[in-house]
matplotlib code that plots the C-alpha trace (Angstrom):
import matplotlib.pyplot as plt

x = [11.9, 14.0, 16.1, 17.1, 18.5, 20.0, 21.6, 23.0, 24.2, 25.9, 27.6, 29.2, 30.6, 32.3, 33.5, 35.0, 36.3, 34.6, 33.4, 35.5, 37.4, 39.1, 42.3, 42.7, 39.5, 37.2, 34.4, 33.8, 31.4, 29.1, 26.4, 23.9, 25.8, 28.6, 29.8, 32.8, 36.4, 37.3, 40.5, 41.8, 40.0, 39.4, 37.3, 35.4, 34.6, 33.6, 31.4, 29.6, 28.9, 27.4, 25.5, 24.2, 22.7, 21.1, 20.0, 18.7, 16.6, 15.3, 14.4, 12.9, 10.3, 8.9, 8.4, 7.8, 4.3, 4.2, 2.0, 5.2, 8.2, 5.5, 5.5, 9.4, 9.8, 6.3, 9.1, 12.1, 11.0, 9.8, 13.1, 14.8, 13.5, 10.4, 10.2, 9.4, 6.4, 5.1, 5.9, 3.9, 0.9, 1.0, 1.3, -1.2, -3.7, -2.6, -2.7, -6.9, -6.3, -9.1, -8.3, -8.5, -12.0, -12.7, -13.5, -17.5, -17.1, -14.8, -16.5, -12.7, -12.0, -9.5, -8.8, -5.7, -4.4, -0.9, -1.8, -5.7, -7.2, -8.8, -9.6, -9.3, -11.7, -14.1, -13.9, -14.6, -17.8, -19.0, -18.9, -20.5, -23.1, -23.6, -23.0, -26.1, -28.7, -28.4, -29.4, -28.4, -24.6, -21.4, -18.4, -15.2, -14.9, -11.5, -9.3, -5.7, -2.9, 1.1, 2.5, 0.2, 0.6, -1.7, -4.0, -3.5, -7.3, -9.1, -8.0, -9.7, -11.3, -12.1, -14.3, -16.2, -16.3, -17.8, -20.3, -21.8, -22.1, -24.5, -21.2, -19.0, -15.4, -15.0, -13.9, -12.1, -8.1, -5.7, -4.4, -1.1, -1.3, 0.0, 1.0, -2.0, -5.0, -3.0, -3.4, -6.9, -8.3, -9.7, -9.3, -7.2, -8.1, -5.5, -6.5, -3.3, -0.5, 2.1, -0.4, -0.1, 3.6, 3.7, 1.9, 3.3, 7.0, 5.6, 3.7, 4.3, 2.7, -0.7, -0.5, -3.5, -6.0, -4.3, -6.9, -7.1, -10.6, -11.0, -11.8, -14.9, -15.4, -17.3, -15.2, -13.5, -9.8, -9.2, -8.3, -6.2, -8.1, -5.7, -5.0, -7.0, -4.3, -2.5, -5.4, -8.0, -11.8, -13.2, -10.8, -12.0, -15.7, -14.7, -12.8, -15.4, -18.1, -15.5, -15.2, -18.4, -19.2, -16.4, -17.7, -21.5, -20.1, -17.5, -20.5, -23.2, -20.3, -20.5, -22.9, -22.3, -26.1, -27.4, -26.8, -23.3, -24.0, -25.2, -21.6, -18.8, -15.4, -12.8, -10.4, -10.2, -9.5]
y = [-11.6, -12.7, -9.1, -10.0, -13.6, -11.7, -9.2, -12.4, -14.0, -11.0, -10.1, -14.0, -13.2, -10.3, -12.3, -14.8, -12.7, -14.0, -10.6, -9.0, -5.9, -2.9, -1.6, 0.7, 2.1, 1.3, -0.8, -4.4, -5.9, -9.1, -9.2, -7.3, -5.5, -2.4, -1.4, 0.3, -1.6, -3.0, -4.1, -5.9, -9.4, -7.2, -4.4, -7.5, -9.0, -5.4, -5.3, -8.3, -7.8, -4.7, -5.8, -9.1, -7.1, -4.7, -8.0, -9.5, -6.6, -6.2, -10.4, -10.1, -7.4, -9.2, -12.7, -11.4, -10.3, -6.5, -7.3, -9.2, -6.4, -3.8, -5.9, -6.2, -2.4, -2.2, -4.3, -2.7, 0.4, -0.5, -0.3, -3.8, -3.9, -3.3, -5.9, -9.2, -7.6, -6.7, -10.3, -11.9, -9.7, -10.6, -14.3, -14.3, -12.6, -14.7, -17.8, -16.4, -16.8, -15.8, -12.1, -10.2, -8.9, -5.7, -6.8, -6.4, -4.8, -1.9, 1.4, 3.9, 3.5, 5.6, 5.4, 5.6, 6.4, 8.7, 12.2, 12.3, 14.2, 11.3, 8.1, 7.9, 11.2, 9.5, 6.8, 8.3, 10.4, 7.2, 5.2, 7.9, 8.1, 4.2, 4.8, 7.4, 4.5, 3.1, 5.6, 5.6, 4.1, 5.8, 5.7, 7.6, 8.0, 9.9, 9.8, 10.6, 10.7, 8.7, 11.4, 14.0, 17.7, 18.9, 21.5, 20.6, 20.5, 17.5, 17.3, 18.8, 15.7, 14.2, 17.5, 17.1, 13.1, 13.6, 16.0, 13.1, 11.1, 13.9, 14.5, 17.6, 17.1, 21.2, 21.9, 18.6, 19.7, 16.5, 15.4, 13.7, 9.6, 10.1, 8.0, 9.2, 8.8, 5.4, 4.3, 5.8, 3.3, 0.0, -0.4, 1.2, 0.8, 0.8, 1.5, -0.6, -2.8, 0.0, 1.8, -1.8, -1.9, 1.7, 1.1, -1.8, -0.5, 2.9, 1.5, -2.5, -2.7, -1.9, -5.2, -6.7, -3.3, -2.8, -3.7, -3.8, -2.1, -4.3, -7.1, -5.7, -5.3, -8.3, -10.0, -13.7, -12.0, -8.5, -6.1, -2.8, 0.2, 2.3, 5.8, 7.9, 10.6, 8.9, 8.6, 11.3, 11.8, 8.9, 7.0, 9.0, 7.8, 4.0, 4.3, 6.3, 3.6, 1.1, 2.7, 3.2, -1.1, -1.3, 0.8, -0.1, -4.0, -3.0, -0.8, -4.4, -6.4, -4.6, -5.5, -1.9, -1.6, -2.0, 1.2, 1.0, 0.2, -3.1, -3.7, -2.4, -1.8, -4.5, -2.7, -1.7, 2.0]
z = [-27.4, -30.5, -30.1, -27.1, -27.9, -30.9, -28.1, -25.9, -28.9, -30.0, -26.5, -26.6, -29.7, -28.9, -25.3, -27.9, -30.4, -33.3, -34.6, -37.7, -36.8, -38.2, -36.7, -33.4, -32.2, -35.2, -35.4, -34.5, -37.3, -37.9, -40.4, -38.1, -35.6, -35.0, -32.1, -31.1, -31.1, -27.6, -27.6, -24.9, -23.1, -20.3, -22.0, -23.3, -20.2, -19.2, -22.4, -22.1, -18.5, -18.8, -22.3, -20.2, -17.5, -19.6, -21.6, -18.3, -17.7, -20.8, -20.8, -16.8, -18.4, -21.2, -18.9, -15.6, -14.3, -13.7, -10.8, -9.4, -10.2, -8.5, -5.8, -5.3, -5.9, -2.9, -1.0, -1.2, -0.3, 3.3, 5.9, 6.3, 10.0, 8.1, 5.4, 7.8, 9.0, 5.4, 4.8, 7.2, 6.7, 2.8, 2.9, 5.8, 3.4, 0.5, 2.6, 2.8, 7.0, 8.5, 9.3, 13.0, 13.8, 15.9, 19.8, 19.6, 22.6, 21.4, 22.1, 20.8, 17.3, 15.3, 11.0, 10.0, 6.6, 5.3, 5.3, 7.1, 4.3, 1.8, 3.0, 7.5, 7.3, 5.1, 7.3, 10.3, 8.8, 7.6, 10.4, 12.4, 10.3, 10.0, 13.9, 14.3, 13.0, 16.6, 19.3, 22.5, 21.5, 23.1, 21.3, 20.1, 16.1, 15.2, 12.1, 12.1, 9.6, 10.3, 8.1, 8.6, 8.6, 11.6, 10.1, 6.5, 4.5, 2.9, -0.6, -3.2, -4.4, -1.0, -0.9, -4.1, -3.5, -0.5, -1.4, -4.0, -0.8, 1.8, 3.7, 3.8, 4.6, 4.1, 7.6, 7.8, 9.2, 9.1, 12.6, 13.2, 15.0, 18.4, 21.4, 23.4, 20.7, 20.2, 24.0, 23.6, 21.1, 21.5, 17.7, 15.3, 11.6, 9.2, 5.5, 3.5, 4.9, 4.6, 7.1, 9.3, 9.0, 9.8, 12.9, 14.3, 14.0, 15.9, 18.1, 18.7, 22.0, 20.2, 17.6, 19.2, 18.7, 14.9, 12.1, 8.2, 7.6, 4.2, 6.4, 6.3, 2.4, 2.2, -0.1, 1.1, 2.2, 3.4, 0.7, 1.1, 0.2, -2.1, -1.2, -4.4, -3.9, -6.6, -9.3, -10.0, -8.6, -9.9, -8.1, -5.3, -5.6, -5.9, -3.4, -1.0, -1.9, -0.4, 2.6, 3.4, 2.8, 5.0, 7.8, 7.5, 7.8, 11.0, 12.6, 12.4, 13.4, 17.1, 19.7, 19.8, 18.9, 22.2, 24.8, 25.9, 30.1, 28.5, 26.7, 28.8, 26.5, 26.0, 27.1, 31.4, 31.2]

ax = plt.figure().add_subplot(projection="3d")
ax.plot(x, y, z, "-o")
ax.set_aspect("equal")
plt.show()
């Protein structure tokens, strides 16, 4: 911290002209610090400008939580028609609002993550399985990717993670979210908020059947469930054991357990 006061101090100097100089382009010289000669006020200004910015930089890193200057960067990189919607959906989860349920009626559900070949196909062999403990239930169970490439395989580690778990994800092949598996669902399950975002500015008309599955992790305010492509296969595992609280929880949450004559859909088809 005290090189960067040191730096500030320094760049007022040089704005003031209180360093000693040589002649021409030579040095500029105080007891700690040379830099090159800048001649004119104007080449000062320019100086101390640029020296101040770099200074501010350097100052924001050391005070400001990295959690907070992820966040920003998290921001910025959504499209400015984009950025309200993020908004609301993160000071709705910090505000610990009581987050949207699945209808307990709904009998179509869809998971949604980037690519479909980690976490929505994990998903969806979860929930079936969590589905399977109550015979006699009829319901749709897909997974599909925003940015998938249709035909593209589970990744390597969603394979071996999956294994650890009974389930194979071998012959998995990625899917692409379209209009028609969208009108399809009574619930679609998004697995972060850039998934949400993704959806709502695609498809808006579908707000009411758009979900965060992490309302379903158990824990007092939804949570995103990260996409492991960006750590490693233990990041896989944690975040497989995640997904299957989340879709045990959503599954118990339906009145889906009884045979579906006895719990028509919420949605007229």
């Amino acid at each position: 911290m005290s090189g960067i006061f040191d730096n500030l101090a320094y760049s007022t100097l040089v704005l003031l002209g209180k360093t000693h100089s040589g002649q021409g382009h030579g040095l500029f010289f105080d007891d700690r610090f040379p830099v090159p000669h800048l001649g004119s006020g104007r080449v000062r200004t320019r100086f101390l400008v640029g020296n101040l910015r770099e200074t501010a930089i350097a100052w924001a890193k050391k005070i400001v939580p990295g959690s907070l200057i992820r966040e920003v960067r998290r921001y910025r990189r959504f499209k400015k028609s984009e950025r309200p919607t993020y908004l609301r959906l993160r000071i709705m989860n910090q505000l610990g609002l009581r987050p949207r349920r699945v209808p307990p009626g709904a009998r179509s559900f869809v998971f949604v993550c980037f690519g479909n070949i980690m976490r929505s196909p994990m998903s969806e062999a979860f929930f079936k399985e969590a589905i399977a403990r109550y015979p006699g239930i009829g319901v749709k169970i897909v997974s599909a990717g925003l940015n998938a490439t249709p035909g593209t395989p589970a990744h390597p580690w969603a394979i071996a993670a999956a294994q650890e778990f009974g389930i194979s994800l071998a012959g998995h092949r990625a899917a692409l979210l379209t209009r028609a598996i969208v009108d399809e669902a009574d619930a679609i399950l998004a697995m972060d908020f850039q998934n949400q975002v993704d959806l709502l500015s695609r498809y808006p008309d579908a707000a009411g059947r758009c979900f965060l599955l992490g309302a379903y992790s158990g824990t007092a305010r939804p949570i995103e469930i990260q996409d492991p492509f960006y750590g490693d296969l233990g990041e896989t595992r944690r975040c497989y054991r995640l997904l299957q609280t989340c879709t045990q929880n959503l599954a118990e949450s339906l009145d889906a357990i009884r045979p579906q004559d006895t719990a028509p859909s919420s949605r007229a088809r």
